[in-house]
N, C-alpha and C positions, 0 to 999 in steps of 0.2 A: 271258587277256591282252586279248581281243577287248574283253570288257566290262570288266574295266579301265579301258578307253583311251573306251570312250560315257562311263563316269561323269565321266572327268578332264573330258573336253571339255565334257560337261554344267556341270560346275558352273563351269567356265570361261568358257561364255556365261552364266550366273545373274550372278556376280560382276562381268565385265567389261564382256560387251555391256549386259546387264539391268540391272546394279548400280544404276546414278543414277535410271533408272523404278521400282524397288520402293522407293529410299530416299524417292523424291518422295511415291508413295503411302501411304506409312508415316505420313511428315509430316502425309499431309494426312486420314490415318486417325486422329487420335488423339480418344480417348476422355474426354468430359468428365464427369463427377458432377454434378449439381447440384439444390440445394433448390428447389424452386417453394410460394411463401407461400400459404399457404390465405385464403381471403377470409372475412375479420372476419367475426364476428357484431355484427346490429345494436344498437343500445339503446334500449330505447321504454317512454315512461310509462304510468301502471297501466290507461289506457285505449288504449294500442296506438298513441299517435300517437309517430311515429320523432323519435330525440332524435339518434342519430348511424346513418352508416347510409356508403357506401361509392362514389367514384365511379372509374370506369376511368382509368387512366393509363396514358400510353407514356414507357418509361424507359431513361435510355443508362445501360448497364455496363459494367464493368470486368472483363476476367481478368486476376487477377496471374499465370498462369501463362505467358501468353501473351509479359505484357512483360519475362517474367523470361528470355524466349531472347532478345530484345534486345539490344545495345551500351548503355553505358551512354548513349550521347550520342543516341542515334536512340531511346531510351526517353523520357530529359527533351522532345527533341522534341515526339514522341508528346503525350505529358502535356498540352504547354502549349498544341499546336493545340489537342486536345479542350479545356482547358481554357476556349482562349478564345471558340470558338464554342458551347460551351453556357454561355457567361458565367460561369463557374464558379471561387471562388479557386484558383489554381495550387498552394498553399501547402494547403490542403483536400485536394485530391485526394492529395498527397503523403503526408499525415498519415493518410488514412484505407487508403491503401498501406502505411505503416509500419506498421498496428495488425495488419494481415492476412498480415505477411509471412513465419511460421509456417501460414497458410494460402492455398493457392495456387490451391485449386479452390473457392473461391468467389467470386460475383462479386460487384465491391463497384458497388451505384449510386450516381452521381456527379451525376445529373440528374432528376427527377421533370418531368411533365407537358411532356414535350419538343414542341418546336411544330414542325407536320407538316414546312414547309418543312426545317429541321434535320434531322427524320429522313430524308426522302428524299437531303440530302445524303450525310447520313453512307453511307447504302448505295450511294449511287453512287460513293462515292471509299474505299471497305472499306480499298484497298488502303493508303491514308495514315492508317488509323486502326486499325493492328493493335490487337488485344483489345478494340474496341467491339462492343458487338453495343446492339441494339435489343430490349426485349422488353413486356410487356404485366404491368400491375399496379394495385394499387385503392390510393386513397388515403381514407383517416378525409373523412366529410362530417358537417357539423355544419347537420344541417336546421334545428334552430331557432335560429340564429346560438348568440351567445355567452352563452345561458342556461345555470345551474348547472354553471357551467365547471368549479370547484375539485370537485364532485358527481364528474363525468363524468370529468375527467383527460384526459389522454392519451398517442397512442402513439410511441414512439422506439425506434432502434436499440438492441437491447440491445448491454450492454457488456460488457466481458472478465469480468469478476469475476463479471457475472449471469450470463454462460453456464456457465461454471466452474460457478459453483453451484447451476444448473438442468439439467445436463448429463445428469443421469440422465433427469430428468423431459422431453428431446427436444429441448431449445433448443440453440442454435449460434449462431455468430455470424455476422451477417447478419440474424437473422429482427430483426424489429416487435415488441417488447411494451408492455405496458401500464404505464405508469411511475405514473400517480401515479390515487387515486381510481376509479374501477367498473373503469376498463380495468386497474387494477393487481390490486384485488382479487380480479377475476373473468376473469383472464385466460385459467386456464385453460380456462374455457370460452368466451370469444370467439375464442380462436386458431386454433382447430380443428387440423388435423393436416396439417402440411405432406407434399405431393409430393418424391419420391425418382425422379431421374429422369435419364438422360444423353443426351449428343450426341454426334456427331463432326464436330471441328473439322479446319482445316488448321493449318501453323505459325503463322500469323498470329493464330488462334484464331477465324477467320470460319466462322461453323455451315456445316456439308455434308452435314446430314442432319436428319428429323422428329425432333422430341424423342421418345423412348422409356422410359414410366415404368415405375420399378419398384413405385411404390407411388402412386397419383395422390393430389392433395389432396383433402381431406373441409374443408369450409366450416365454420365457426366456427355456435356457437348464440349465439341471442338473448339479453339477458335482461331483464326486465321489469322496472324499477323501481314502487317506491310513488308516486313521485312525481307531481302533477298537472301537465302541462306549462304549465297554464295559471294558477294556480295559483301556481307556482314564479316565472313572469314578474311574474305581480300584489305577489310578495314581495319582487322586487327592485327594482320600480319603488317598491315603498313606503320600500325603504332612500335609495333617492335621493330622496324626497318627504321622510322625517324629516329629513334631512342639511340639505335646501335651509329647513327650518321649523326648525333651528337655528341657521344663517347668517341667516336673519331676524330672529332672536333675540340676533342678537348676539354668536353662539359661531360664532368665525372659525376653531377650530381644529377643528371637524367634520368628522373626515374619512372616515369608514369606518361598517361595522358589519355585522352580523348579525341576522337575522330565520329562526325554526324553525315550521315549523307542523306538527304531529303527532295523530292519532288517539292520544286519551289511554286510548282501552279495549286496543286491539292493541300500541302503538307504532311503528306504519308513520309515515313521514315524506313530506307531502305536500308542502313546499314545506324548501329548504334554502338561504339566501340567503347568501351574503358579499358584501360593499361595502368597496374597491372590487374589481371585478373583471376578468377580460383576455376574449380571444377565442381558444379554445383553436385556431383554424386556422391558428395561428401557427407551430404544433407539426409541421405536415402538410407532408410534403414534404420538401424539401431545408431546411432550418432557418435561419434567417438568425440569426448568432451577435449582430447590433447588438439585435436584437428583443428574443433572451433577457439581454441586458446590461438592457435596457430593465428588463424588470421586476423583475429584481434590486436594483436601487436606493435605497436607502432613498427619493428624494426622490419617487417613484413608489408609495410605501405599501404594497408587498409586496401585489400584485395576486392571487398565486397562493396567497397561506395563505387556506384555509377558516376563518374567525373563527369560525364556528358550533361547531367542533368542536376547532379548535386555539388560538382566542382565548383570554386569562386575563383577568378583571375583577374586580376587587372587588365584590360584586351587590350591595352598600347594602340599600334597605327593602324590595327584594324577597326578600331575606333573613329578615326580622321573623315569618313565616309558621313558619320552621322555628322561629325561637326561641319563640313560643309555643306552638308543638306539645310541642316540648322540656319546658318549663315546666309544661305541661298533664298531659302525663304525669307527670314526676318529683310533680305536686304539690305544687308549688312557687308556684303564683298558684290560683288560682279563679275561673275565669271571669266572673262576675258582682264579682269584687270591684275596688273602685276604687283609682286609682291617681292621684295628683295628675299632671296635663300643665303644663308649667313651660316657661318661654322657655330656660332654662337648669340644667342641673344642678354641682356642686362634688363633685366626689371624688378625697379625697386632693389637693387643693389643686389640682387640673386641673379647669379649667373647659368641658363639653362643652355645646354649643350644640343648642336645637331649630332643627328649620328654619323652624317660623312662630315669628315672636319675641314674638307679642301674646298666644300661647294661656295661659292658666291658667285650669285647671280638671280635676276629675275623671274619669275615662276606665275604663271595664271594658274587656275585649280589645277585642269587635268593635268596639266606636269606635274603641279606640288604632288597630287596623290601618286601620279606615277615613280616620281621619287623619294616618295615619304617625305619630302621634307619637314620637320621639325621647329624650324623657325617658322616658316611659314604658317602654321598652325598654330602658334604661342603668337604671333598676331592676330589670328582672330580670335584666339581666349583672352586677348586681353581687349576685343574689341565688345567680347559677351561680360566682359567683367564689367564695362559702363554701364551696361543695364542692372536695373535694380527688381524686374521680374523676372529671371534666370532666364531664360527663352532657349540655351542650349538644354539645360536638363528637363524640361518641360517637352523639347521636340524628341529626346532620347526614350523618355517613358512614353511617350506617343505614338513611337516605333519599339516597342514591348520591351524595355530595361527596365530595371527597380520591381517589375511582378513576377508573377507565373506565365508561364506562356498557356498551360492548360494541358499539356502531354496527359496522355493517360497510363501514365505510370510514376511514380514516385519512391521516397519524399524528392518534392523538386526544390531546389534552391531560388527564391528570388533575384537576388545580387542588391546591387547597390549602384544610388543613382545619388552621390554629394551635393547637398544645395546648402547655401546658408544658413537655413533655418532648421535645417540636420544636424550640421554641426554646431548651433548653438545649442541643441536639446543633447548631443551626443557626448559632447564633451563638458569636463566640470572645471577648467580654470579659464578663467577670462580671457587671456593670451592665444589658447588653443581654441575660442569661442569666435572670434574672427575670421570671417570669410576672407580671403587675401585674392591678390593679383595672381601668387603665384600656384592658387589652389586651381583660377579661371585656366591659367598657362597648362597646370598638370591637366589638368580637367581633356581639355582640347587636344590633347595627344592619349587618351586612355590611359595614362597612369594617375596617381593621385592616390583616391579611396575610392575611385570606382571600381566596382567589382561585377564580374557577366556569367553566363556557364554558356560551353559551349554551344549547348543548344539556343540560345537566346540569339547569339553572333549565327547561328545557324539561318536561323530566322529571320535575321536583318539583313541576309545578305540575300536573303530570297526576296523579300522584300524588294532589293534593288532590280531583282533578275527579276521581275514580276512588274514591273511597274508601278510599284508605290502600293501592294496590296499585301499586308499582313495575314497570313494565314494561321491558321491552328493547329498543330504539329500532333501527329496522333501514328500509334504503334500496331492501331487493332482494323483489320478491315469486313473481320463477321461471326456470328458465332455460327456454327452450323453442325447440324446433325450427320451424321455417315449414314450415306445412299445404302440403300440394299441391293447386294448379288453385285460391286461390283457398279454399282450406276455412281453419275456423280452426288455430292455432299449438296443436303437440303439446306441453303440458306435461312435460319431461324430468324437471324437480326442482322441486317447489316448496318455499317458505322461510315455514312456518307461522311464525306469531306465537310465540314462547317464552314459557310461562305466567306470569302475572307473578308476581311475589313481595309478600307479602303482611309488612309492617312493623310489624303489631301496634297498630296505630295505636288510641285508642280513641274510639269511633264520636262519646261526644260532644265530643271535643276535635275532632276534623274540623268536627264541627260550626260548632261556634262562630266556627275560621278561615275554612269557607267563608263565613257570614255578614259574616265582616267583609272579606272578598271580597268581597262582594256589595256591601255597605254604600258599598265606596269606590267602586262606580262605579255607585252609585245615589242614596246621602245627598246631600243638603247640601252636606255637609263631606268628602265624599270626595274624594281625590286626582286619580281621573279622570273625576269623575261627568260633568263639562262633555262630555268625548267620549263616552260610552257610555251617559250618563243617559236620554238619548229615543231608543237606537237600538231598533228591534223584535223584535233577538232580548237576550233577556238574557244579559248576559255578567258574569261576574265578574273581576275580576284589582286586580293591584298596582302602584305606580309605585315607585321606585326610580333614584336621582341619588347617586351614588357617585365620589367624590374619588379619584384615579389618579394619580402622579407619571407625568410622560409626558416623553418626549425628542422634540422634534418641530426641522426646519430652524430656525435662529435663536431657538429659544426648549428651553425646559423648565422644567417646575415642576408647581401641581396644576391639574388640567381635568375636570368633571364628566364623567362616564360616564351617561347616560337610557337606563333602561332601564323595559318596563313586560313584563308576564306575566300571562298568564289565559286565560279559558276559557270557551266556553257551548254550549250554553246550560246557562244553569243549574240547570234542574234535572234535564237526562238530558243531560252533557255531549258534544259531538263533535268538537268539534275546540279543542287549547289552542294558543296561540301565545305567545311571550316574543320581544322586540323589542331590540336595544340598538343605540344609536348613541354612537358613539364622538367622546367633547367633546363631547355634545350638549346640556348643560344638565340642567337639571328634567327629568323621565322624565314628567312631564303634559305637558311644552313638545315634545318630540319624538318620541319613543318609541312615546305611548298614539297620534297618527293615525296612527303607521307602521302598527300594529298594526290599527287600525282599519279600514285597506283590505283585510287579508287577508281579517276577517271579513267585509266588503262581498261579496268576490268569492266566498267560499264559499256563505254563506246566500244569496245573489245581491238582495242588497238595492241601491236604487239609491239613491245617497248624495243625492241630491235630496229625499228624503224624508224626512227627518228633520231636526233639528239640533244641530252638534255644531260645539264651541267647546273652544279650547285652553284648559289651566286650568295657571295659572303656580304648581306644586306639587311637593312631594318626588316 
């Protein structure tokens, strides 16, 4: 009985006297979870200079667990003070409450880059800000401002659906990924491995204890791009250099473009340009939703698509290359045999125009391509139109049209390679379900419905500078860890060249093209001889002015596309580039000086030393 009546008594002081001290301490014992982001990996060009890289942040949070023991009306409170002194929409913060409200132990940040004076408030008045806390984190730095932005990408909140379905592979919501370009494709290695880690809070959710990990973060790897930092600059300075030598010209509606420059023996990609383009630090941070309306816009020209790789154009006479290969092989011309060049040709009662209207006279290949001419190519589409197994769009996809090339980075565009049996699937009236003469004729000069992205035209022309061997065009050349004290970076993975593929091509039909490669930016009478003629490395390539129906503000109808493509030197090729400017006229009017400064900047020639004159040409 004696101890009986200790125990009663006992738990009678626990409950009664003690009761409100253990509940207080219970309260303010409680046990948080929480993810700590591992700190990105950098991204740096193929000589090691930093293209994004990471700077410190201090960041106000949210626990929803915190504001979920709240009243409703002392919660809204809550909200709107924080709200309004880290200037923050009230209507934001709510929304990004809503998303999380299934999860209660993670915190949501509501503020990036919080300025000191704000943070010392917040800790001094904790108690008006139940569920803030203050914590420490890195934000994406873009060392070389807004160079190869569409390349580079950036990072965001993932979202419900990406967590869902990266869930296995360790993602949750809350963490940073990589949404669009190197940080989407290669996320998994810049992310590294987030910290697994708790605390204990009070009710209020104010820390009352060291974080304690269970598993700490491991820091994200590097990875190396192809790309020349400099390089890369010099190709986009040349996109805006074609654009404004269009506007001179008289083409008001030049507004974009794309510029590729590639190692045509490996396929590494040393310069990748889109025009126009944004400043991916727009992305960093807390996101201002006016910015991303901003470039969504049509009247803004879709700043954020890579034209390099998602662009579709008709490629015109830079096209003319494949179709004499085509021709060459099937056995269908002869390289030495002549061909009348005419101001104009008649087939089937359609009248297709040259682009010089004075020319007549005879043409073997290499002239025709050195001249472009145009009749002389709507002769051999109509000599491909006899055949009833397409053999010209069969050799086009066999030199990488109509697919992916394989780049590793995206979304890529395929294009478009017209055959017969396309357009009888693609169209619904019977009339437009006819393959015609003058589809074969469009076909054979690159206009028509065929459509390419720069990079594809990249590729073919390497192809030629290569000797008939299609390569696989790639952005990454390793992922690697940062040496210690100072030593160099531990190669984790590196991303060999993929062997290229070899198209059967026969040696002297390359021939001949490259000659007349050569021809147009050397002859006379070549297309781009005016710019390449006296420069000091030899270069070969093509021009190329291709007719686009275009929808632009207050207008639509047809607008030249300039494009020009090539390569040198010519005779141990190293580097090809193909150029296009979007409305730019003549592909000699804009296109061949875009193109021309790349080569300036690679071969390191100083454009003072030579001369080089636009030439008003296909």
């Amino acid at each position: 009985m004696t101890i009986f009546c200790i125990l009663f008594f006992r738990l009678w002081a626990l409950q009664v006297i003690s009761g409100q001290t253990y509940l207080r301490d219970a309260r303010n014992n409680q046990v948080r979870t929480f993810r700590a982001p591992a700190q990105r990996g950098s991204i740096v060009d193929r000589n090691g200079n930093v293209l994004v890289s990471n700077v410190p942040s201090t960041v106000a949070q949210l626990w929803p667990a915190a504001l979920d023991e709240l009243t409703p009306e002392r919660r809204e409170e809550t909200l709107r003070r924080v709200a309004r002194l880290l200037q923050v929409p009230y209507r934001r913060v709510e929304r990004d409450l809503e998303k999380r409200k299934d999860d209660l132990l993670t915190p949501i940040t509501i503020k990036t880059d919080v300025p000191d004076a704000k943070v010392n408030y917040l800790l001094e008045h904790q108690n008006d800000f139940p569920g803030v806390q203050i914590g420490q984190s890195s934000l994406r730095h873009y060392d070389r401002g807004g160079i190869a932005a569409q390349v580079l990408g950036y990072v965001g909140e993932i979202s419900q659906d990406q967590a869902d379905a990266r869930k296995k592979d360790g993602y949750a919501p809350g963490d940073r990924i990589g949404q669009t370009g190197i940080e989407a494709t290669y996320d998994m290695y810049l992310r590294g491995r987030p910290g697994i880690g708790r605390v204990y809070v009070d009710a209020v959710g104010r820390v009352q204890s060291a974080r304690e990990f269970e598993q700490l973060p491991e820091a994200g790897n590097n990875v190396r791009l192809t790309i020349d930092a400099e390089l890369q600059k010099t190709a986009e300075e040349a996109l805006d250099y074609g654009i404004r030598i269009a506007h001179d010209d008289g083409r008001w509606a030049a507004d974009g473009g794309a510029l590729v420059a590639m190692d045509p023996n490996t396929g590494e990609i040393l310069a990748l340009a889109s025009n126009p383009s944004f400043n991916p630090s727009i992305y960093v941070g807390q996101v201002k939703q006016r910015e991303l309306n901003r470039l969504g816009k049509p009247s803004e020209n879709h700043p954020t698509l890579d034209r390099a790789v998602a662009g579709l154009y008709p490629p015109g006479s830079t096209f003319k290359p494949i179709t004499a290969l085509a021709s060459l092989q099937e056995g269908m011309v002869a390289p030495d045999e002549l061909i009348q060049c005419t101001a104009k040709e008649v087939v089937d009662g359609q009248t297709f125009t040259n682009w010089d209207p004075y020319v007549n006279e005879p043409m073997t290949m290499t002239t025709a391509l050195a001249a472009s001419c145009d009749t002389y190519f709507y002769q051999l589409g109509l000599r491909f139109y006899g055949r009833k197994d397409s053999p010209l769009q069969k050799w086009a996809r066999n030199m990488g049209f109509g697919a992916s090339t394989g780049v590793d980075i995206g979304p890529e565009e395929k294009g478009l390679v017209p055959t017969p049996s396309w357009r009888r699937r693609y169209f619904k009236t019977e009339i437009d379900k006819i393959w015609t003469s003058g589809d074969s004729v469009q076909l054979a000069i690159g206009q028509g419905d065929v459509l390419v992205t720069p990079l594809q035209m990249t590729r073919f022309y390497a192809l030629i500078a290569s000797g008939g061997k299609l390569v696989e065009p790639h952005m990454v050349k390793s992922v690697e860890e940062t040496g210690n004290q100072g030593q160099a970076p531990v190669v984790l993975r590196p991303y060999a060249p993929k062997p290229p593929r070899d198209v059967r091509l026969d040696p002297g039909a390359l021939r001949v093209v490259q000659e007349g490669l050569y021809k147009a930016t050397h002859a006379t009478y070549g297309t781009s001889s005016g710019i390449f003629g006296s420069f000091p490395v030899e270069i070969a390539g093509k021009t190329g002015t291709a007719e686009k129906f275009v929808r632009l503000p207050g207008y639509q109808g047809l607008q030249d596309q300039a494009w020009w493509c090539g390569y040198g030197p010519y005779g141990k090729p190293k580097l090809v580039v193909c150029a296009l400017i979007e409305n730019g006229g003549h592909g000699g009017v804009a296109a061949a000086p875009a193109a021309l400064k790349v080569f300036e900047k690679y071969f390191k020639v100083d454009p003072t030393s030579f001369v080089s004159a636009v030439k008003d040409s296909d």
